[in-house]
N, C-alpha and C positions, 0 to 999 in steps of 0.2 A: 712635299705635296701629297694630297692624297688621290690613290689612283680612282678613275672611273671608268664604271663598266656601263654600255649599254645593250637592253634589250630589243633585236627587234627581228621583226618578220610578218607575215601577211596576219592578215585577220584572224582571229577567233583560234589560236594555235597554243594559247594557254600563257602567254608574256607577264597577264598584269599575274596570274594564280603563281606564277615563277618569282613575278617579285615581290608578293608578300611574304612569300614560302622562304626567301630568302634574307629577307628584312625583319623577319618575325611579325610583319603588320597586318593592318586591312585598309591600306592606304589608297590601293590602286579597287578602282572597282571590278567585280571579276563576278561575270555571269555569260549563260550560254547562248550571245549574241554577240555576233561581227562585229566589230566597230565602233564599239563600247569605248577605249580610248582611244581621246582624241591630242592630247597635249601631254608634255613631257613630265612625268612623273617622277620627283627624287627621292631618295632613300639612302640609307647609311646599312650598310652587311658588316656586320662583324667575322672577321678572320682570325687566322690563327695571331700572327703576328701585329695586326694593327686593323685599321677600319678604310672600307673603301665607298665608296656612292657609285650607287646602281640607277639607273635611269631607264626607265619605262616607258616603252613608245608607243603609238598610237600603230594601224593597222594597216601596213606598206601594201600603196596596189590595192586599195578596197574601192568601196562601193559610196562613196559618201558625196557624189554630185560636184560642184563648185569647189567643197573643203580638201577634197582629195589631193588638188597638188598642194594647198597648205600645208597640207597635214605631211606628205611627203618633205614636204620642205625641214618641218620640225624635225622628224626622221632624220635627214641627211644633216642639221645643225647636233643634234645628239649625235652619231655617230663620229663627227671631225670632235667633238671634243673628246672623245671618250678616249683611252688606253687599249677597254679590248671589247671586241662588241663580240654578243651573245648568240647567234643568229638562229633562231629557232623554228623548226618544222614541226610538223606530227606527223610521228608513226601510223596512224589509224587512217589519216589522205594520203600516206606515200608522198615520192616527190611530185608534185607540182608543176606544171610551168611559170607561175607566179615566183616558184620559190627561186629558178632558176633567173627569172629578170631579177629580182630584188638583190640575191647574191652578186651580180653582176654590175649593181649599181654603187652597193655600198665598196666593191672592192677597187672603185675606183679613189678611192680616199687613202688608201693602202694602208688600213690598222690591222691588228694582228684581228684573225675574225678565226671564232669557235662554233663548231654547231653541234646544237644540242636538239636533239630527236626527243621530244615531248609525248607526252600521253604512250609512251610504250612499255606502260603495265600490263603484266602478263606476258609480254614476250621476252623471249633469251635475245640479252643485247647485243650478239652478231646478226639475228636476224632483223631487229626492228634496223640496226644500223646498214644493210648489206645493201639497197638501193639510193642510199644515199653517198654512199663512198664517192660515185663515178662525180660530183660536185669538185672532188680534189683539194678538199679541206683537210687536211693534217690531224687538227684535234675535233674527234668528236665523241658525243658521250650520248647513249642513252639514259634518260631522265622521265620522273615522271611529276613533275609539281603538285598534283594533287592530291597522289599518294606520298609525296616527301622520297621519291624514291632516286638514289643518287646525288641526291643534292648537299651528301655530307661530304662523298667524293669528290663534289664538281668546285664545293670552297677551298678542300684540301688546296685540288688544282692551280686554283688559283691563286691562292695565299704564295705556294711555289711558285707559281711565276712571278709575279709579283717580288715576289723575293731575288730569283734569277737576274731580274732583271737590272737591280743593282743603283737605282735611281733613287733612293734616298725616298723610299714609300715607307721604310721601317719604322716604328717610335715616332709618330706621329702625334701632336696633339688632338685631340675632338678640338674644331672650334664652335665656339657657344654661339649660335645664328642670332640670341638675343629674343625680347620679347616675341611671342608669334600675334599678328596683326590679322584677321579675319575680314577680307573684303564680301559682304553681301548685300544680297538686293536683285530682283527679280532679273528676267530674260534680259538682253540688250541694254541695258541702263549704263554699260562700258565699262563692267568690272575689269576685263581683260585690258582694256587700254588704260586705265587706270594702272597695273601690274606692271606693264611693258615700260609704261612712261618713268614708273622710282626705280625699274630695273636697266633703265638707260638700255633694252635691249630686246627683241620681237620674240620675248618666252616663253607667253601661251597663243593660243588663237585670238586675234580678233575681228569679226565679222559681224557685217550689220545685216544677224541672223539671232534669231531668238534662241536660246537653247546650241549655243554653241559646243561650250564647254558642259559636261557633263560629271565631268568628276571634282574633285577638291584638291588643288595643285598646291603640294609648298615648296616656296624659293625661298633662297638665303639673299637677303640685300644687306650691301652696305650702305650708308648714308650718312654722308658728314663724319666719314671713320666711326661711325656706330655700326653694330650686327644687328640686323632683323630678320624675322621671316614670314614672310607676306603668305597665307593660304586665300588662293583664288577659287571663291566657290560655285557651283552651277547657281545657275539660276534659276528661284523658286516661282514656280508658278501658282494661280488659284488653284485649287483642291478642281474646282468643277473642268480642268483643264488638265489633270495627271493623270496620263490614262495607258500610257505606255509602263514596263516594265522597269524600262531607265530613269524615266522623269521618277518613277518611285525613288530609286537608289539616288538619283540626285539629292532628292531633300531629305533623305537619312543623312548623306555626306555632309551635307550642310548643317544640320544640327550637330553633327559629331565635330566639326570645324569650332563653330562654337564655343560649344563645352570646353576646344582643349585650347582655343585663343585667348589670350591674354588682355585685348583689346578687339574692338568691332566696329569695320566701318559701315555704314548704312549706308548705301548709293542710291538715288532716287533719280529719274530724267526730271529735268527742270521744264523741259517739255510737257511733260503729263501731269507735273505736280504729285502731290502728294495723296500714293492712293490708300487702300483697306491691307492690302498685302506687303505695303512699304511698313505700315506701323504693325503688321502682326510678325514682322521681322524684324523690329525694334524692338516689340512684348519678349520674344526671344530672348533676345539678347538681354534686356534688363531681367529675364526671368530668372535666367542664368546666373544672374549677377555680374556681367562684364562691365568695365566703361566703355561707352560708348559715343561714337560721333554721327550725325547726319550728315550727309556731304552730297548735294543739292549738284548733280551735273551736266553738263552740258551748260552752262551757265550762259557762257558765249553767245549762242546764237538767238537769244531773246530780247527783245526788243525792251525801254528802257518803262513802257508800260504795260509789258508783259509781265519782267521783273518783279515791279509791285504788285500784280494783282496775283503773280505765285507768292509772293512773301506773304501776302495778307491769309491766302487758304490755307498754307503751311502752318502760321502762325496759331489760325482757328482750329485745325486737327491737332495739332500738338499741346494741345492744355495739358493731358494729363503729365507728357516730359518736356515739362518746361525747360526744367531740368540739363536738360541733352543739348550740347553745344552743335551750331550750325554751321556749316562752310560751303561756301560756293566755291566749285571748281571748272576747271576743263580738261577734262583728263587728254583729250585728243590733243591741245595744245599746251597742255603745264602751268596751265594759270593755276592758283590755288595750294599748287601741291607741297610747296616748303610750308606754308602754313598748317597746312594738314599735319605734317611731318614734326612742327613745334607743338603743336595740341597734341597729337599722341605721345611725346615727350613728358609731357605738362602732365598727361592723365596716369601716365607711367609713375611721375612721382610721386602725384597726390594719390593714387590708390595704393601707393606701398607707404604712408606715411605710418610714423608711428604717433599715435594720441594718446599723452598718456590721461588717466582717470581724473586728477585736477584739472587739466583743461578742457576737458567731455563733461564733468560735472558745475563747472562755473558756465559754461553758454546753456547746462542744462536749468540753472538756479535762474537766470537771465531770461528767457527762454518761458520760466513757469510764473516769475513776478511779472513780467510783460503781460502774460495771456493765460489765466488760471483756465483747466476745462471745466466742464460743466457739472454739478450735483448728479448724482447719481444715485437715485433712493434718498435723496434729500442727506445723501453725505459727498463732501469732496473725495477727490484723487489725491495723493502725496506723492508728490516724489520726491526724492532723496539724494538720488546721487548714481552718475552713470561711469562705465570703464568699459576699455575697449573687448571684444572678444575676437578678434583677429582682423588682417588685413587682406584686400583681394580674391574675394569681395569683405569690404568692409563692415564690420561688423559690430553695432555699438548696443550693450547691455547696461537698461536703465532700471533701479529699484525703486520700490516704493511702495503704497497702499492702494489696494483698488488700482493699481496699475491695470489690470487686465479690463476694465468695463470702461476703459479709456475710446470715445469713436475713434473713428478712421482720420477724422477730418484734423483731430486736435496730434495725431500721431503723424500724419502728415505735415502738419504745422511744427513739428518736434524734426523732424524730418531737415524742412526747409533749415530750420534756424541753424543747425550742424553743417548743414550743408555752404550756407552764407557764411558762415563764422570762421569755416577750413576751406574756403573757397573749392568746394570739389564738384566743380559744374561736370557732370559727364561722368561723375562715380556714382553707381547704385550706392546705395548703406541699408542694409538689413538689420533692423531695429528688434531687439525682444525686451519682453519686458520681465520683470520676475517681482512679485510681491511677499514681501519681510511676513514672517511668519511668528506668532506669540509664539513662543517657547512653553506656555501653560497651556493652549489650547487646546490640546487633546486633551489634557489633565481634565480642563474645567468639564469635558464634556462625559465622563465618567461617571460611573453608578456608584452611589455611594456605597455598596456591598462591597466596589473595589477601592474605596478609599474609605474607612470607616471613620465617623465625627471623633474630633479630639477632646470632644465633653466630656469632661469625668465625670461615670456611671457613680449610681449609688452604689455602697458595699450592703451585700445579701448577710455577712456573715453578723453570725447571733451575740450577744455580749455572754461570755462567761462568768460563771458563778461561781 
């Protein structure tokens, strides 16, 4: 098995800058505000001997209204799983009375607990460590996460224990979490209970509160003995509504989600329908290149002529991706979700298909006798013949003449027919074109100074006598 560690302690004491510092990432969001995370954050550290997962807590004993005993809740679910937890102060607040309830909450779970004195650069580590002893924790280390200071020591540490401890942590495989699945879609629309629901288990926040989750969470699922990993993203609000310092950092996270998911769910409430921020979070995503699914929720609670008159608006907003396959869900109750779960399957396959060049260039010959485009200077386009140029995102390279004065509309139409013909509803395809070049062309356009005529001159020379 492989061991886990988590981190935790009150607010703004440097946790998530500890765990990227120790992950090598920038997974966990990390700026100079309390409360910043809210849900459990995973990570993979590399040690001397083998790999462990680190988990990143939200901000024990803070200031967050309503979410605070959730959020504590998460806390205390992270620590019963863990192996060894991290419990982190800062030197620069000294001890605390917070720190002393927190410590006394988590040691009712009885895991080995370590504390690690944060921000105390600059000081000689008996002094930043000397008011914290009277705690009566055994292992503590002076550390400074965001100068990297000790943190080479503190893996040491750990890889040894770990090793001590004789449990069969050693030579471990990585396991491959499988595809990573990108759930997005503004505030409240139930990305979170969406997450909870295919993780059969309560692993980030959900609350019917706008702006819940703040960062970009990723889980390991199995499903149907397959590995995946679900990244649950904040939620992105209008522009005319981002106005805090975190909602920024939210939708950085969420584009970086993105980019590095392999697949993207769209969440929409079937309640509001289908708004301007639902499809420029679809642009997104096909910008990117992902395949993608719409997934229409809350479906449940609408009534059977509500139903139709969202299917009709959805239907009218979505001309330009027709494209993009559609699923009604509930995420709160589990209707929809094995179906979900066979379309991302499906989209898995078709977007790592291999095409080879005879069968991308016969639906392309098909494709051009069906629906020739249009004159262009009172001459046709040709094309010739197309082959793949990679998969995920797919990528298909067609030749020909005057390929490039090709519109939009007939390249969309080229589009469609590839698309129909490999059945890839919900795969982007990024099309280029490349036009066959005369091999004399430059020649022709030459001065004849540089190609002199092959007439044969008259001869100057005189007849002898």
């Amino acid at each position: 098995m492989t061991p886990v560690i988590a981190v935790v302690g009150r607010p703004n004491v440097g946790k998530s800058t500890l765990f990227n510092a120790l992950t090598n990432t920038r997974d966990a969001l990390v700026a100079d505000l309390p409360g910043l995370t809210r849900d459990r954050q995973y990570g993979e550290v590399e040690l001397a001997d083998f790999q462990a997962t680190l988990v990143d807590t939200g901000g024990m004993l803070g200031d967050e209204g309503q979410l605070t005993g959730m959020m504590d809740e998460q806390i205390m679910k992270a620590v019963e799983e863990a192996d060894l937890v991290l419990f982190v102060v800062s030197a620069r607040d000294g001890l605390v009375g917070d720190d002393e309830r927190i410590l006394k909450r988590i040691r009712q779970v009885s895991k080995t607990i370590w504390l690690l004195v944060n921000k105390s650069e600059g000081r000689v580590d008996e002094m930043a460590l000397a008011e914290f002893y009277q705690l009566g924790i055994e292992h503590l280390m002076a550390v400074s996460a965001a100068h990297r200071k000790g943190l080479a020591e503190l893996k040491q540490s750990i890889n040894q224990h770990f090793k001590d401890q004789a449990s069969g942590y050693e030579d471990q495989e990585v396991i491959d979490h499988g595809p990573k699945i990108a759930i997005i879609g503004r505030p409240n629309v139930g990305k979170s209970t969406l997450v909870n629901r295919l993780l059969r288990e309560e692993r980030v926040l959900a609350f019917d509160m706008p702006g819940t989750t703040r960062d970009s969470i990723s889980l390991p699922m199995i499903w149907d003995d397959m590995p995946y990993t679900l990244i649950d993203t904040a939620g992105v609000r209008r522009r005319s509504r981002v106005d805090e310092g975190i909602e920024k950092f939210s939708i950085l996270k969420t584009i970086e989600s993105i980019k590095l998911a392999q697949i993207c769910v769209v969440m929409i409430d079937a309640q509001e329908g289908i708004t301007d921020q639902d499809l420029h979070l679809l642009g997104l995503a096909v910008y990117h290149a992902k395949p993608v699914i719409l997934a229409v929720n809350k479906w449940d609670h609408l009534s059977d002529e509500h139903r139709d008159y969202v299917k009709e608006k959805i239907n009218l907003k979505m001309k330009a991706f027709e494209w993009v396959p559609l699923l009604y869900t509930s995420a709160l109750h589990g209707s929809g979700l094995r179906v979900l779960m066979e379309r991302i399957d499906l989209l898995m396959e078709k977007a790592d298909a291999e095409l080879t060049a005879n069968q991308l260039t016969n639906v392309l010959i098909e494709a051009y006798k069906a629906h020739q485009p249009p004159l262009v200077q009172g001459l046709s386009s040709q094309l010739k013949f197309a082959h793949s140029g990679g998969n995920h995102p797919m990528k298909i390279i067609i030749h020909g003449k005057r390929t490039t004065k090709l519109p939009e509309s007939y390249k969309r139409y080229l589009e469609n027919s590839f698309r129909k013909a490999f059945q890839l509803k919900g795969v982007p395809i990024i099309m280029q074109f490349k036009d066959g070049k005369n091999p004399y062309q430059d020649k022709a356009g030459k001065s004849a100074k540089e190609f002199p005529s092959r007439r044969k001159q008259p001869h100057n020379r005189k007849r002898s006598h």
